[in-house]
C-alpha positions as a printed NumPy array, in Angstrom:
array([[ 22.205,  10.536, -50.985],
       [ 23.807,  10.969, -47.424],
       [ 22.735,   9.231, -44.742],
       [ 20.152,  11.379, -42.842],
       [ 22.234,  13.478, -40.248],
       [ 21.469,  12.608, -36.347],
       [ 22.228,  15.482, -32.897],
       [ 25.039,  13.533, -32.423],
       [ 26.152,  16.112, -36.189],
       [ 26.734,  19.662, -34.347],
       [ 25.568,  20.982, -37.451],
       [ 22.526,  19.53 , -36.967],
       [ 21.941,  19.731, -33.113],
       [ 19.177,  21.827, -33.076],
       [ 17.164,  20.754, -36.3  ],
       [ 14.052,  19.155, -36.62 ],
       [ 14.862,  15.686, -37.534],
       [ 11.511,  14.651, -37.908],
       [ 10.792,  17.388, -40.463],
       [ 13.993,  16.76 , -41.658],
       [ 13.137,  12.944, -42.756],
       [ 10.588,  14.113, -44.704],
       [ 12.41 ,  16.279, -46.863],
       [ 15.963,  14.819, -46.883],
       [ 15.632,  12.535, -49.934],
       [ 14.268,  15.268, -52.196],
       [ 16.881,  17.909, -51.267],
       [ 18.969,  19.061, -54.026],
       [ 22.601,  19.805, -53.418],
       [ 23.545,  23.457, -52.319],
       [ 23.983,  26.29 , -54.52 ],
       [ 27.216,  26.926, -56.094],
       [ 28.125,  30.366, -56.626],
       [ 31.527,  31.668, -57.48 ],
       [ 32.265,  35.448, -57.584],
       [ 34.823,  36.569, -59.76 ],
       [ 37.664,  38.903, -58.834],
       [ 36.283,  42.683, -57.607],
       [ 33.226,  41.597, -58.612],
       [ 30.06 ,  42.646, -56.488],
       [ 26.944,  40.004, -55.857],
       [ 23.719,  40.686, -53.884],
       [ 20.941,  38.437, -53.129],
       [ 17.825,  38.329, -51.17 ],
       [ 16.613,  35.145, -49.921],
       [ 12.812,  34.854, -49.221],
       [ 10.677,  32.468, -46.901],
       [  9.107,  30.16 , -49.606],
       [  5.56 ,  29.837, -48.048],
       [  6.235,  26.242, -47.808],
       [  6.354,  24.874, -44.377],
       [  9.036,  23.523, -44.5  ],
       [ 11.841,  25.215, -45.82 ],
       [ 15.848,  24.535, -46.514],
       [ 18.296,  26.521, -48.231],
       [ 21.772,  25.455, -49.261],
       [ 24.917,  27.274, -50.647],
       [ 28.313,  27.364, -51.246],
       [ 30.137,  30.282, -52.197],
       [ 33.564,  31.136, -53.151],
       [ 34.608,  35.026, -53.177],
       [ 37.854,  35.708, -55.326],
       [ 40.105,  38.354, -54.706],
       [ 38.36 ,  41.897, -54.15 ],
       [ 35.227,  40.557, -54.449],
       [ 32.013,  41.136, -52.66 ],
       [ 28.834,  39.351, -51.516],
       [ 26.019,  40.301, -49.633],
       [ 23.149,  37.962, -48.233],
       [ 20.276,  39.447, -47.252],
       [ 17.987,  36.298, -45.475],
       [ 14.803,  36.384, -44.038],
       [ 14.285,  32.784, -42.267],
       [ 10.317,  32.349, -41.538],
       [  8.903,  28.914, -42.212],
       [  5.558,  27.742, -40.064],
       [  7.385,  24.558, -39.405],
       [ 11.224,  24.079, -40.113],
       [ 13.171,  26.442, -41.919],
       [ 16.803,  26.174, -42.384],
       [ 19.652,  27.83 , -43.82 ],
       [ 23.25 ,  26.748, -44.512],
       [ 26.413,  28.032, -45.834],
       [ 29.625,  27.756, -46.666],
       [ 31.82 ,  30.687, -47.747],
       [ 35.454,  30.931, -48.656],
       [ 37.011,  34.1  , -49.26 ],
       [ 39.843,  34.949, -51.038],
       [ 42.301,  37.896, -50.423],
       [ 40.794,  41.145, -49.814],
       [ 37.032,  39.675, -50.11 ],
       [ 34.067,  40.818, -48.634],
       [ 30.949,  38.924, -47.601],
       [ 27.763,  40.558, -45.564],
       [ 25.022,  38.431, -44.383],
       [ 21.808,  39.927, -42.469],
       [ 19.642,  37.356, -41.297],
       [ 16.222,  36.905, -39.074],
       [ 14.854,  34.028, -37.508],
       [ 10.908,  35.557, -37.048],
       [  8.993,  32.181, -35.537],
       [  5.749,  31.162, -33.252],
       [  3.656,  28.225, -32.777],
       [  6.28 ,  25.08 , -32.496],
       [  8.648,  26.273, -35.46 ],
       [ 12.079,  25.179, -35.235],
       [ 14.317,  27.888, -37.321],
       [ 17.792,  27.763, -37.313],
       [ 20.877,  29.285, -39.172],
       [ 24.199,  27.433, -39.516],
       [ 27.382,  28.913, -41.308],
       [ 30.993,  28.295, -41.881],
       [ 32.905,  30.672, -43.256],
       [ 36.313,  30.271, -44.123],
       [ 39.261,  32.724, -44.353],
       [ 41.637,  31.487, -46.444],
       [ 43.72 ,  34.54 , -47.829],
       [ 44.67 ,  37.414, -46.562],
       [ 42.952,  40.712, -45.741],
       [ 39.736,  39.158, -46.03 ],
       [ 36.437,  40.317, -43.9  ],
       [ 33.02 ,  39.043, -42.808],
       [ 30.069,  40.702, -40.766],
       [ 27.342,  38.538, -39.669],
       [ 24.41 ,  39.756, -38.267],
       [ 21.672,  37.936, -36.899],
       [ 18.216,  38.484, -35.203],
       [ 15.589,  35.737, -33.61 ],
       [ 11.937,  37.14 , -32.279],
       [ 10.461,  33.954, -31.153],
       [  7.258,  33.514, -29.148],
       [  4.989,  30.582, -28.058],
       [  7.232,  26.899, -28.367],
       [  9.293,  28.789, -31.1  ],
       [ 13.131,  27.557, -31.331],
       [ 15.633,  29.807, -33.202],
       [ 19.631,  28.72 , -33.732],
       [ 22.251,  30.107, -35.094],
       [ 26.032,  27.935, -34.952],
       [ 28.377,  30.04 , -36.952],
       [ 31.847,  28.964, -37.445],
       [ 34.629,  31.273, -38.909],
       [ 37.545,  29.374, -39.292],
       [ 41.173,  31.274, -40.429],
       [ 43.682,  29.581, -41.933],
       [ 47.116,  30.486, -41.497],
       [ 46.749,  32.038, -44.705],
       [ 44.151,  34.423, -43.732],
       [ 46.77 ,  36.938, -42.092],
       [ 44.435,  40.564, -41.43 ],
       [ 41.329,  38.812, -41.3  ],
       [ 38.815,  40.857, -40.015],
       [ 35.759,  39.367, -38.854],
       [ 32.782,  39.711, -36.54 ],
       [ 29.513,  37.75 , -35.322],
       [ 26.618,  39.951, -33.836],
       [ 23.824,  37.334, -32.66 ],
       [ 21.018,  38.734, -30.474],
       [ 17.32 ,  36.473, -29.778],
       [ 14.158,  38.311, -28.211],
       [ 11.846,  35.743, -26.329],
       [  8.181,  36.318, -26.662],
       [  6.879,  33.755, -24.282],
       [  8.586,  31.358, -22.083],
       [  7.897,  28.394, -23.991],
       [ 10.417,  29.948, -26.945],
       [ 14.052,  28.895, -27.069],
       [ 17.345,  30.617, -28.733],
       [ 20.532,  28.702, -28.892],
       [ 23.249,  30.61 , -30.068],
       [ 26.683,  29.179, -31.026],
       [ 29.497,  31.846, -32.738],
       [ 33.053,  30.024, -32.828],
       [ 36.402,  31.052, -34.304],
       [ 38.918,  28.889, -35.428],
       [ 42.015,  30.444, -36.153],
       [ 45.409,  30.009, -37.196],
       [ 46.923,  33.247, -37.661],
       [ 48.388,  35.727, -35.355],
       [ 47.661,  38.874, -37.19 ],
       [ 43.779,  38.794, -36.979],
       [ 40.675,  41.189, -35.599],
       [ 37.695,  38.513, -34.7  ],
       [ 35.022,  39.616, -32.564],
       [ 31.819,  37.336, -31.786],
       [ 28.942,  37.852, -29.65 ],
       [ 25.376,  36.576, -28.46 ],
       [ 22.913,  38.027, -25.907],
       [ 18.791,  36.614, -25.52 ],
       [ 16.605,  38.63 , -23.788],
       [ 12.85 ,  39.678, -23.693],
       [ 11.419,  43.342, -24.239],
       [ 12.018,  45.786, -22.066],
       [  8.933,  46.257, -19.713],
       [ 10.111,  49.576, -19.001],
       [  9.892,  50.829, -22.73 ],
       [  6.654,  49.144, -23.319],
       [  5.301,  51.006, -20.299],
       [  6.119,  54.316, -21.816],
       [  4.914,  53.01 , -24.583],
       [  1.775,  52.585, -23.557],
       [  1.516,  55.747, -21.753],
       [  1.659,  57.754, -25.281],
       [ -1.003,  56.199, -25.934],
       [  0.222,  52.804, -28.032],
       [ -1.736,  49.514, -27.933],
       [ -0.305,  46.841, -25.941],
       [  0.067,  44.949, -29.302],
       [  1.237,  48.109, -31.525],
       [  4.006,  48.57 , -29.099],
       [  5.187,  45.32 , -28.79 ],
       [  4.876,  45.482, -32.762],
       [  7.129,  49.185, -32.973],
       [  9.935,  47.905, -30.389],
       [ 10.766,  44.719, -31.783],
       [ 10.764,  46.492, -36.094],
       [ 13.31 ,  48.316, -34.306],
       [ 14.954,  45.282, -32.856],
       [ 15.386,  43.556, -36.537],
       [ 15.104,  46.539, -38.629],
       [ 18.454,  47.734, -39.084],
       [ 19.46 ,  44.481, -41.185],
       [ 17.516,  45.636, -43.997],
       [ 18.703,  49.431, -43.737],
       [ 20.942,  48.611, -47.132],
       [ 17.469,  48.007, -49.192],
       [ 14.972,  50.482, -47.815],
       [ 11.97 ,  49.883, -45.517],
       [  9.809,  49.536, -48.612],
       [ 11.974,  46.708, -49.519],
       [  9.924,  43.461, -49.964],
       [ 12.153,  41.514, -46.882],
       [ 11.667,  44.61 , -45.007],
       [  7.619,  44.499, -45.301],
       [  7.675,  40.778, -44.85 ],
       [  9.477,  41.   , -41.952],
       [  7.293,  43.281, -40.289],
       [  4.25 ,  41.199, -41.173],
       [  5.719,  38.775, -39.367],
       [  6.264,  40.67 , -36.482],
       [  2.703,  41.907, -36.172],
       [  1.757,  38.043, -36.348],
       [  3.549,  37.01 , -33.427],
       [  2.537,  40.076, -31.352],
       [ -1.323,  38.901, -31.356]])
């Protein structure tokens, strides 16, 4: 086993370390998925219940193929996920995530993906609601070799701050190598919008169900591929109603 990782590890920056220790020993090595050419995988990732919770996987997408990640990142204490995609030429890969935290959870995201042939895309999209001593992270990294000629890739991070005690960090970064590329990243925390909670209110919503209706519309749209009914879709806005008490 690898010596447990320390800040100084950008990868790590933002973890947990002491929840970290406990776990470290027992953690099994990532997930190794390989799609095969213009073949099409989905998957759904769940919050385990545990408290502490760490997901792992490496993926490889031959040519034509497709992958879609659909994660919902929730644990009471530390939850974490991590990958590491390459894509071959003319590959796909779709991942829509949430970070959905309170009390003194630390929940973070952290992602390379790697462009290594050409015509190759990625979307990543990525919500945080965090309230009371909440932290939420995302460091994504897509890195294009000079290989990955028509990449086209983009990074769509956006936290919403409950309380002031709550903390986003948000880190997209490109790497790149070739000169025939479309790469767009961006990251904006914020809180809700007094303004639409007032009208809100003045229809005749609860402090709490409004707060509740604006932020489902804030994280929403990442599970608009599966249906509201969709388990991840209810979970989520469980959640949501939890950290708007």
């Amino acid at each position: 086993m690898t010596a447990l990782p320390t800040p100084k590890n950008e990868a790590f920056r933002y973890a947990d370390h002491k929840a970290l220790a406990e776990v470290w020993n027992d953690l099994s090595a990532p997930e190794m998925l390989q799609i095969a050419a213009h073949n099409k995988v989905q998957q759904i990732w769940l919050p385990t219940g545990d408290a502490i919770d760490i997901k792992r996987a490496e993926i490889s997408v031959e040519k034509g193929g497709k992958y879609e990640l659909f994660a919902l990142n929730a644990a009471p204490r530390y939850g974490r996920i991590e990958l590491d995609i390459t894509l071959g030429e003319e590959a796909e890969f779709t991942f829509s995530a949430a970070n959905l935290g309170g009390g003194d959870a630390t929940l973070e995201i952290v992602s390379i993906v790697r462009h290594v042939a050409p015509a190759a895309t990625s979307e990543q999209t990525v919500r945080s609601v965090l309230g009371d001593k909440a932290t939420g992270s995302y460091l994504g990294q897509v890195a294009v070799s000079r290989e990955g000629q028509r990449t086209d890739s983009t990074q769509d991070i956006k936290a919403m701050l409950l309380d002031r005690g709550a903390t986003a960090n948000a880190k997209p970064e490109l790497e790149i190598y070739a000169d025939d590329v479309v790469c767009e990243h961006g990251a904006t925390v914020g809180e809700l919008d007094p303004m639409q909670l007032y009208y809100a209110a003045a229809r005749g919503l609860p402090p709490h169900d409004a707060k509740a209706l604006l932020l489902e519309g804030f994280v929403g749209g990442l599970w608009d591929a599966l249906g509201e009914d969709s388990e991840i879709a209810t979970l989520a806005r469980t959640r949501l109603r939890e950290l708007t008490r």
